[in-house]
N, C-alpha and C positions, 0 to 999 in steps of 0.2 A: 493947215499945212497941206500942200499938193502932194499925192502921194508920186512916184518917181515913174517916169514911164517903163522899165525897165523890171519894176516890182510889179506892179497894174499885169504886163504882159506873164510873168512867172505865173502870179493866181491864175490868172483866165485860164494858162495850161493844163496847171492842175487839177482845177476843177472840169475843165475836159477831159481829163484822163480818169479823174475818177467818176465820171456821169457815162462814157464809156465803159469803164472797168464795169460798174453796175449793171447795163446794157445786155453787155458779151455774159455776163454772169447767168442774170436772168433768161435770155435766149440760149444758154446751155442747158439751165433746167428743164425748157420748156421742149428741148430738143433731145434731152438726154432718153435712149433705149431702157424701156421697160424690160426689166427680167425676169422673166414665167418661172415660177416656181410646180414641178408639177411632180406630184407625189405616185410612187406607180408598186401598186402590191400585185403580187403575181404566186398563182397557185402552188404551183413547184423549182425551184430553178433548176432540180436536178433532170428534168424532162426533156430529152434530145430535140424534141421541135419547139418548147421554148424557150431551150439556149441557145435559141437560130433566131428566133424573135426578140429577146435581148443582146444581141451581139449586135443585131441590124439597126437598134434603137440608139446602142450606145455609140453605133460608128456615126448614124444618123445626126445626133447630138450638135457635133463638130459641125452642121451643116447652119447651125441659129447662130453662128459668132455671137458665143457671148449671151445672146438674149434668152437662153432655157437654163433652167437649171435645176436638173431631176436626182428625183430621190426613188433607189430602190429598195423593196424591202422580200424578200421571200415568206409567204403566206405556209409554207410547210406541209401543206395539205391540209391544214385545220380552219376551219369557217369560222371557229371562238378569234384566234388570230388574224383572220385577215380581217375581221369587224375591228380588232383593234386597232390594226393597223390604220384603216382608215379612220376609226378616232383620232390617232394622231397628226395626222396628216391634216386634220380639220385643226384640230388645233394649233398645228404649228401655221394655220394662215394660208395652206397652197390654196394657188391659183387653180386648180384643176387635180384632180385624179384620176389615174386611171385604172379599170380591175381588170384582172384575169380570173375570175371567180376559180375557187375551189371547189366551190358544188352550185350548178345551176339553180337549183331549187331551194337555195337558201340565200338571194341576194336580199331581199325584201327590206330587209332592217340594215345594208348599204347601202340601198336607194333612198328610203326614208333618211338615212344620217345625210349624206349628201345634199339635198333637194332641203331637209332645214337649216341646212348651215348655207344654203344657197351657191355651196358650187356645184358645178359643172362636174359631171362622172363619165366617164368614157368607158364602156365592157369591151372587152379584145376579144376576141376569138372562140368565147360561149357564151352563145345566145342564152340570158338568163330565162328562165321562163315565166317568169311574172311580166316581162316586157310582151310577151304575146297578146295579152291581155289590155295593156297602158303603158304607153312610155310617156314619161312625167317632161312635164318640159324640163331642160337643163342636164337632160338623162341622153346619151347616146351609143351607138353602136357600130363596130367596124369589125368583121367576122366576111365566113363565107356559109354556104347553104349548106348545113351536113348532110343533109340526103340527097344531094348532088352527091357526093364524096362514094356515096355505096350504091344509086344507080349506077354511074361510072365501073364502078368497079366492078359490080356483079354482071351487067352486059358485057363486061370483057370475059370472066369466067365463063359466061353461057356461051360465048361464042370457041372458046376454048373445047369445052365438054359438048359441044356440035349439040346445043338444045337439050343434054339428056346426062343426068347425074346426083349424086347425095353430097351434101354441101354441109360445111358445118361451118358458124361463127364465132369468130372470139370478139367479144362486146368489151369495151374499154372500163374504165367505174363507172358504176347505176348511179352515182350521183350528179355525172355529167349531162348533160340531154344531150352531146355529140353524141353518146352513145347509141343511146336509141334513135336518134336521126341517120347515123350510117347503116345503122342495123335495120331503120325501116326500109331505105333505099334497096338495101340487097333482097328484102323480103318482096318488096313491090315488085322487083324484077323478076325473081322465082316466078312467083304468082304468074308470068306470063306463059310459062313451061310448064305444061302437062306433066312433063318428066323429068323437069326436076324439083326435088325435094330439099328440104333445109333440117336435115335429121340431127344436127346438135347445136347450140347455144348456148355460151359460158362467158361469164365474165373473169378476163384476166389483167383488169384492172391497169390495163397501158404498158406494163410491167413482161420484158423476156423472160426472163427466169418463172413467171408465173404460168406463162402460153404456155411455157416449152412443159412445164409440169403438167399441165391438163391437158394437149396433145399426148403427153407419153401416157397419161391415165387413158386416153379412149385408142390408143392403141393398144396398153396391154388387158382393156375390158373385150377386147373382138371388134369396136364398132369401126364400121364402113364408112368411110368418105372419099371424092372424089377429087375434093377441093376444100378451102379454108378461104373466107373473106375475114380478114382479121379488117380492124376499125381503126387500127394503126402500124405504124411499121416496126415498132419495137417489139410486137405479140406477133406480128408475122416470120420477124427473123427468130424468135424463140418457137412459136409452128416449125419453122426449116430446122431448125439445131433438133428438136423430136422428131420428125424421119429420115432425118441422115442416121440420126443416133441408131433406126430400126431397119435402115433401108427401103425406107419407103416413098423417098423423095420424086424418084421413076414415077412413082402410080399416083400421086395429087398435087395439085396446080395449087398454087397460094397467092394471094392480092395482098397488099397493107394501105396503108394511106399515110400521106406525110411529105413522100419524096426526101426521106433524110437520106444523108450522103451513104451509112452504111445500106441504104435499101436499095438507093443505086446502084451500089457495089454488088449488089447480092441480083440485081436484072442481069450484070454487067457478064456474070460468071454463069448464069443460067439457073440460078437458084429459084427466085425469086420472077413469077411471070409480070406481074403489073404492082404499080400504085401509081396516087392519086396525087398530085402537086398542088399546095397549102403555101401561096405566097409567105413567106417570111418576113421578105422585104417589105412589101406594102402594106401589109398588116402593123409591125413596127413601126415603120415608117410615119405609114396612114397613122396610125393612133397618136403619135408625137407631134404631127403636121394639127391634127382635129384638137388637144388640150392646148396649142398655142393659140388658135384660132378665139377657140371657144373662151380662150380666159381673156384674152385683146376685145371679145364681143364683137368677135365676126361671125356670122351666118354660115352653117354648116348642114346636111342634109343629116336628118334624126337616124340613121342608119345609114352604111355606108358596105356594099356589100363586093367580094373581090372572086372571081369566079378559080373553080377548079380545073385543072388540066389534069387526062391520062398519059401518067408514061409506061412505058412499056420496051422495049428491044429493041422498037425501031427508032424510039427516038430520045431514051436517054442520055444520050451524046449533049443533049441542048440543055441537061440539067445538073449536069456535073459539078457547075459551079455553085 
């Protein structure tokens, strides 16, 4: 029996629409956007410059339509924790991680989990110090030079104290190596001055309320300072909150680093002579741009480094924002 012309035509459609339909299907998948999962443990959230760093990350976000999709976790200040954290994050499958170490000197056994679970680890903004030695392939870094952060800073105070003065620092936590990187900057600088001296050194742990305590402690032991290079802005606005409390603000110069908005605030009014500006942006930024990269297996530089700027009176108008 001949089949009907009319029938013959309906199949041939169908089967065109559906060898089509399969086609369009197949080149969807083949075209469909990958979405980075990227896991990001971070030392404190409560720390004024890296909730400038997570705000930047998260606005930044909104910039991958759709193709990121990040997980945050707060590391609390504990190294037992933020090792966990990136257990899990190995475990749940990211594509990349990235740390803000809690203590430089204790990433070793985060580099090791990463590197056998074969992803890709990203450090923010402290230089771990086992990387000095070896960075592992797969292991990367985007920061800036700490002891840029306190030559900077102390060649402004030396030029303040006209070559000649007793300087005292307040050092961030000893578990960071920023700290001893800004602290060696101010010291190298001394060293270049006959006259002046670096007569106290304390750690106050990043923390106002702690500065402002050991400030008020070497003011009411008698000891002499001309100046304070604190290693952040939060221990310098707590240095300022201890000589106003004494009156002593007239008689020494204070530095921070950071460029947070209140440290601005505090150039803006005369309190506060200098700090040091610590991209926020591009450090966020940069690190969310390097874990999409790196998990796509695109090619990235093993280090990625973003330079410091002085501000000061004359031109913190330009960092206001």
């Amino acid at each position: 029996m001949k089949m009907k012309p009319r029938r013959f035509i309906f199949i041939y459609v169908l089967i065109q629409v559906i060898a089509m339909s399969i086609l369009t299907s197949s080149c969807s998948k083949k075209t469909e956007k990958k979405v980075v999962r990227v896991g990001i443990t971070i030392s404190n959230f409560e720390d004024k410059f890296i909730s400038y760093i997570l705000a930047q990350m998260k606005e930044h976000e909104k910039s991958f339509d759709g193709r990121i999709d990040v997980f945050y976790l707060d590391a609390l200040e504990d190294t037992q924790k933020q090792k966990e954290q990136v257990n899990y994050f190995i475990e749940q499958g990211m594509d990349a991680v990235i740390v803000l170490p809690v203590d430089t000197g204790a990433t070793s056994e985060i580099t090791k989990l990463l590197t056998r679970a074969d992803i890709p680890g990203i450090y923010m903004s402290k230089f771990p110090d086992e990387l000095r030695d070896e960075q592992p392939a797969g292991i990367y870094y985007i920061g800036s030079d700490e002891t840029t952060s306190g030559v900077m800073q102390m060649e402004y105070l030396a030029k303040l104290l006209n070559g000649k003065g007793d300087v005292a620092i307040l050092m961030g936590d000893l578990g960071d190596n920023a700290a001893f990187m800004r602290t060696e900057g101010v010291e190298k600088v001394a060293e270049k001055y006959p006259n002046i001296n670096i007569v106290e050194k304390e750690s106050g742990k990043w923390i106002t309320p702690l500065a402002e305590s050991i400030v008020e402690e070497w003011i009411l032991s008698g000891k002499k300072f001309d100046a304070i290079a604190s290693n952040n802005d939060e221990m310098a606005i707590g240095a300022i909150r201890a000589l106003e409390k004494y009156q002593k603000l007239d008689e020494v110069v204070v530095a921070g680093v950071d460029a947070t908005r209140e440290a601005i605030n505090e150039i803006k009014v005369g309190k506060l002579e200098a700090t040091v500006f610590q991209d926020s942006k591009k450090l966020g930024q940069g690190a969310l741009n390097i874990a999409f990269k790196v998990a796509n297996r695109e090619a990235v530089p093993k280090q990625t480094w973003i330079p410091f700027k002085l501000v000061t009176s004359e031109n913190y108008n330009e960092y206001i924002q």
